[in-house]
C-alpha positions in Angstrom: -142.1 -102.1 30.4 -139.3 -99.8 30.3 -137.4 -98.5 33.7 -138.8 -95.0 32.3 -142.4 -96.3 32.2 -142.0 -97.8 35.4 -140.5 -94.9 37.3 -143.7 -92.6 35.3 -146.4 -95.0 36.2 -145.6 -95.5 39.9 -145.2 -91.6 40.1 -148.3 -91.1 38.8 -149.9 -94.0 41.2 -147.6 -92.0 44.1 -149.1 -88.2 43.2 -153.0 -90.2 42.9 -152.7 -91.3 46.3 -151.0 -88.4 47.8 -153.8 -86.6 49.9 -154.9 -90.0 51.5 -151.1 -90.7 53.3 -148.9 -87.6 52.8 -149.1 -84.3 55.3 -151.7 -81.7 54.6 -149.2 -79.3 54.5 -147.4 -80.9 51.7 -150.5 -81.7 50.0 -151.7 -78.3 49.7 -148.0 -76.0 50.6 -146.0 -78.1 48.2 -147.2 -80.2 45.3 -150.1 -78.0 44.7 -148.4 -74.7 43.8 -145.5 -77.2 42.2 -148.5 -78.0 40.1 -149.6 -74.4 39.2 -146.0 -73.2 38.3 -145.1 -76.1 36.7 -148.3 -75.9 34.1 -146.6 -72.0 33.5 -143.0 -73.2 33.3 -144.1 -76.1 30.8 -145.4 -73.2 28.3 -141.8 -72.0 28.4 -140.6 -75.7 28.0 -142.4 -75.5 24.8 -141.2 -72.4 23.5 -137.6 -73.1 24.7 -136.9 -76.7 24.5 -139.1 -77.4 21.5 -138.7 -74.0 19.7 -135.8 -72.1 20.8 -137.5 -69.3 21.8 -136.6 -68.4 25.4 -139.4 -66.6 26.9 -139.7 -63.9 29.7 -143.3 -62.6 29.2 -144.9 -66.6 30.0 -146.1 -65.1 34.1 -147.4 -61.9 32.2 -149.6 -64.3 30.0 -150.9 -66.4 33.0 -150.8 -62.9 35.4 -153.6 -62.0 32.4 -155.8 -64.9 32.7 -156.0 -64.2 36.1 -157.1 -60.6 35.6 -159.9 -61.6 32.9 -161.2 -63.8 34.7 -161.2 -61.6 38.2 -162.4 -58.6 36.0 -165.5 -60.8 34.4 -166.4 -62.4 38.0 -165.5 -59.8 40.8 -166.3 -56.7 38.5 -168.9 -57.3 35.9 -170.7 -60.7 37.9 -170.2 -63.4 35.4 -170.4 -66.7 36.3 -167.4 -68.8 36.4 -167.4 -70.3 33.3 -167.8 -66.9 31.7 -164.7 -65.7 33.4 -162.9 -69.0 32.9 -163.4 -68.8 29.1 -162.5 -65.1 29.2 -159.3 -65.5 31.1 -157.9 -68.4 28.4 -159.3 -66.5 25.2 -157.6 -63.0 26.6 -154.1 -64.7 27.8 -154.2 -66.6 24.4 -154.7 -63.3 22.4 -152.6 -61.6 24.2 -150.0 -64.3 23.5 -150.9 -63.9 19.8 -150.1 -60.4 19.4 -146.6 -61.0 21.7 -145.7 -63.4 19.5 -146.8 -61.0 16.2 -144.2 -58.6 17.4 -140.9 -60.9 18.7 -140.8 -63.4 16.7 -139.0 -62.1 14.0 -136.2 -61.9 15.9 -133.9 -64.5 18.0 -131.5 -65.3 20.5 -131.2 -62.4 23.3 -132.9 -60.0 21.2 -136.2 -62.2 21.7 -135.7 -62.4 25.2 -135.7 -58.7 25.8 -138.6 -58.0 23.7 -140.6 -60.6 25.6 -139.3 -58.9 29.3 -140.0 -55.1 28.0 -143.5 -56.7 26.9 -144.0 -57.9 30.0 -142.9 -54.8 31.7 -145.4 -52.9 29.3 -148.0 -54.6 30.8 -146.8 -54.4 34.7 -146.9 -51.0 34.2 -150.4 -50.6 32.3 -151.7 -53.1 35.7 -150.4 -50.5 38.1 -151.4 -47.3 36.3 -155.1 -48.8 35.0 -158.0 -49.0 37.1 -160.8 -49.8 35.6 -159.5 -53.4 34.0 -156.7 -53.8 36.1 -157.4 -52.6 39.4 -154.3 -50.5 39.7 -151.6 -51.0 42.3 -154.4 -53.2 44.4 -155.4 -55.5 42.0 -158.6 -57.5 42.1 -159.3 -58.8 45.4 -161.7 -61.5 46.7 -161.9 -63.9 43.4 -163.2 -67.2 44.2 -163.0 -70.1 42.3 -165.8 -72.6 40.7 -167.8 -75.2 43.1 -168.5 -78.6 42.4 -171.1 -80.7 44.3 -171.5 -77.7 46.8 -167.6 -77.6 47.4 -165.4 -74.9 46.6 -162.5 -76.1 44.6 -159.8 -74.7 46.8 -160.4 -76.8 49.3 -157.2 -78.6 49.8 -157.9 -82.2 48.2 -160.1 -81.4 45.7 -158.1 -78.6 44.7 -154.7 -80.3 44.8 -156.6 -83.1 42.3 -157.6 -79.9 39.9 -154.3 -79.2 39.7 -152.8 -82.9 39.2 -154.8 -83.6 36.6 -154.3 -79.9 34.8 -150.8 -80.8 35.5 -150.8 -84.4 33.6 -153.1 -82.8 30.7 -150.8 -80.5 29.6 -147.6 -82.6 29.8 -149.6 -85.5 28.1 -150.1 -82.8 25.2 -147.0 -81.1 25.2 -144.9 -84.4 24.6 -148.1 -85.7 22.2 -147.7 -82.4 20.3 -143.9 -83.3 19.9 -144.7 -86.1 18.0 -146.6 -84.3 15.6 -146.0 -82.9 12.5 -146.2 -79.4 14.1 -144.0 -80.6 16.7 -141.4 -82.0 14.7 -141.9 -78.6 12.4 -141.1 -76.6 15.6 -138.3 -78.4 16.7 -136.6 -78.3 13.3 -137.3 -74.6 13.6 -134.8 -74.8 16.8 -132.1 -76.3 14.8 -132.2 -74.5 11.5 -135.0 -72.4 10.4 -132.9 -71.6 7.5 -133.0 -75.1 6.3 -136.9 -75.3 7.5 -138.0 -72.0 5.2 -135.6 -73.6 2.3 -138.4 -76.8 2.6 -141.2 -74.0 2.1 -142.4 -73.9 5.8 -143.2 -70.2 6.9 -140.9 -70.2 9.7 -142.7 -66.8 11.4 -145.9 -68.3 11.3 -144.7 -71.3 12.9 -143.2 -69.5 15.6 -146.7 -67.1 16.1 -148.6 -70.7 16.3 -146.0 -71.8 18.6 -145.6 -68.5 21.3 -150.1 -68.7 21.0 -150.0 -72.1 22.1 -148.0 -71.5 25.3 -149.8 -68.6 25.7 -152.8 -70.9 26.0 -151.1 -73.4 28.5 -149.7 -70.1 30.6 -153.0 -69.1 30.7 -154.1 -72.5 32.5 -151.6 -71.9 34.7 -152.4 -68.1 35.3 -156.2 -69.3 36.4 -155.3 -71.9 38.9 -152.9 -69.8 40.4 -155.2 -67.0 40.7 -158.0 -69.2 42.2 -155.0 -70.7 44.4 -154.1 -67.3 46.1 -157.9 -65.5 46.0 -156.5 -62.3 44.2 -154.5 -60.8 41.4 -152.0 -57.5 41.9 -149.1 -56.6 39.7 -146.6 -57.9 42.1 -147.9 -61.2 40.5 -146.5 -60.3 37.3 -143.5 -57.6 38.0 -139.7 -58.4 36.9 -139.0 -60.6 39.6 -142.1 -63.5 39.4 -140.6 -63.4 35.1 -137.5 -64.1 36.0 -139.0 -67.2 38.9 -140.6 -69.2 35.4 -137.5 -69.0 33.6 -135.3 -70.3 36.9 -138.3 -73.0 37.7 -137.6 -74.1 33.8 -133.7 -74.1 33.8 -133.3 -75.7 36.8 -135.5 -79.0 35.7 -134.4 -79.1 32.3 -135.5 -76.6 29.8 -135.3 -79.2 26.7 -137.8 -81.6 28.9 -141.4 -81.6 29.6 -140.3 -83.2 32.7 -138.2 -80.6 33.5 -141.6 -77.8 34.0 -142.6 -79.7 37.5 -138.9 -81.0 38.9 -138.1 -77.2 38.7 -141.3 -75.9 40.2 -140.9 -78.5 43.4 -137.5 -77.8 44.0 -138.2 -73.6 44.1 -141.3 -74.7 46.1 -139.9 -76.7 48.3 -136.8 -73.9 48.6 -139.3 -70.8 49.3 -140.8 -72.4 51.7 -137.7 -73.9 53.9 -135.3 -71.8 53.3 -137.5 -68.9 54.3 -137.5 -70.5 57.8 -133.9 -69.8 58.4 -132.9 -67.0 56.3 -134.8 -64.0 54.9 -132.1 -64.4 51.7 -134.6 -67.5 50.3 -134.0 -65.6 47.3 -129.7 -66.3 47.5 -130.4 -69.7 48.1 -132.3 -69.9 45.0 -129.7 -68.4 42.9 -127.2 -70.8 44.5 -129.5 -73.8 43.1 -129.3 -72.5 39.7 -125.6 -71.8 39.4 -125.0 -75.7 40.6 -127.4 -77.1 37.8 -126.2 -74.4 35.1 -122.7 -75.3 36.1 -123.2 -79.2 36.7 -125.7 -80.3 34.8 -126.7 -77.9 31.5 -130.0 -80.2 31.2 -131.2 -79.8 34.7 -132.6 -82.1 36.7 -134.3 -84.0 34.1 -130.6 -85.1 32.3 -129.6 -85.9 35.8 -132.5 -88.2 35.8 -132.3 -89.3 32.5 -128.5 -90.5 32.7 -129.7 -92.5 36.2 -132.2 -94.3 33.9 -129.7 -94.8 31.8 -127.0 -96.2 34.1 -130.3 -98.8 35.7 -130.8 -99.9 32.3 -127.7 -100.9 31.3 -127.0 -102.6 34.8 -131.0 -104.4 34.1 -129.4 -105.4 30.7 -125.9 -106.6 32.4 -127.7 -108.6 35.0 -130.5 -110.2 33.0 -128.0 -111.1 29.9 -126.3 -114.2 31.2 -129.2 -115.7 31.6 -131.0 -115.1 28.0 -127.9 -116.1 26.3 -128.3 -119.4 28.6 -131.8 -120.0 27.4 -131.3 -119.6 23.9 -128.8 -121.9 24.2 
């Protein structure tokens, strides 16, 4: 096995047996929010690293799976699947018609067509109450049980989120493998050159934006059942602008990336909060030192440390094969 397959497989084992030796705090403070933001960022991976379409309307997409499925539970009484099923289709539709209106365009012009969509729709959740709840939101959502336990309790929970967590990457780097995947990142790199080969670039990209509308909207429903509620302040400029800093700090061109980023801001809201009410500076501070020292986040710092073992593995291990052989 590679040092890369190594280093995945005894993280995986690691995050598996989490709940049985790390703190509870941890456990359900820590790695499972890092879970629900990372699923959110990773749609933005997609778009960004794979498309090249930088996204600021990916928390207004998951901020609308949790209203469909708070709307279809706490308002109209559907069961959970109902409002599970409602929350993906609506975030995912939503996501469609987004991606009908920006993505004819590119570069910073697509970003500020997905940030005054996503502003559209802040304001329409303040103003509306009949859907949205207005300024209150939708209070008192609780998630599915299984085997007479509610999800949220903190291990079962925390294993919901794991495992939504590893489904999506799994898929996201599967999908890069793909025809559609290499399609999309071709898209990134020329789509001049792409339509030239007969691809319809446009529809490429509407597939693309619908798709990480879907996994936002993943995101937006464990997240929802995380906190018990859904308001606006869960989707105004300032939680937008949280996806794109989770993304950028672990590496926007890496799956990988999605969840290194959403530790570290987890990790700084909650300790930095302890000793200064600027958590927020301390944030910014963390993404000026990756921007400036590493353009590929955490994940190229990672990636160059795998690197640098293998060719160490390769110096150390060399003497001896050439001895064999001989």
């Amino acid at each position: 096995m590679s040092p890369r397959a190594v280093v995945a497989t005894l993280i995986v084992l690691a995050l598996l047996s989490f709940p049985a030796w790390g703190s509870p705090y941890f456990v359900g403070r820590i790695f499972t929010p890092t879970f629900i933001f990372g699923v959110i960022a990773l749609s933005l991976c997609l778009l960004a690293g794979y498309g090249g379409m930088v996204s600021l309307a990916q928390m207004t997409l998951a901020g609308l799976a949790g209203y469909g499925f708070g709307h279809l539970t706490v308002v109209q009484g559907q069961p959970w699947w109902v409002g599970l099923l409602g929350g993906v289709i609506f975030a995912t539709l939503v996501a469609f018609l987004f991606g009908l209106i920006a993505v004819r365009s590119s570069g910073i012009y697509f970003l500020m067509i997905t940030v005054a969509l996503g502003m559209v729709v802040y304001a329409l959740a303040n103003q509306n109450r009949s859907f949205f709840g207005g300024h209150t939101g939708i209070l008192g959502i609780r998630a599915p049980e299984l085997f007479g336990h509610a999800l949220t309790e903190r291990v079962p929970f925390y294993y919901l989120c794991l495992v939504v967590g590893l489904a999506t990457y799994c898929f996201v780097r599967y999908l890069a493998r793909t025809p559609f995947g290499l399609a999309l990142q071709a898209l990134r790199d020329n789509p001049r050159r792409l339509a030239a080969l007969g691809f319809h670039v446009a529809l490429h990209r509407v597939a693309a934006f619908t798709l990480a509308g879907f996994l936002a909207g993943l995101g937006g429903l464990l997240l929802v059942w995380y906190n018990g509620a859904i308001s606006p302040t869960t989707i105004d400029l300032t939680r937008l602008i949280n996806i794109m800093v989770i993304a950028v700090i672990g590496g926007l061109a890496y799956a990988e990336g999605a969840f290194l980023g959403a530790l570290v801001f987890v990790l700084v809201t909650n300790f930095a909060s302890s000793f200064t009410q600027r958590f927020n500076t301390v944030i910014g501070v963390v993404f000026l030192l990756t921007v400036l020292f590493s353009p590929e986040g955490l994940s190229g710092i990672g990636l160059r440390l795998l690197a640098a073992l293998q060719r160490m593995l390769r110096m150390r291990f060399a003497p001896a094969e050439r001895v064999g052989t001989e």
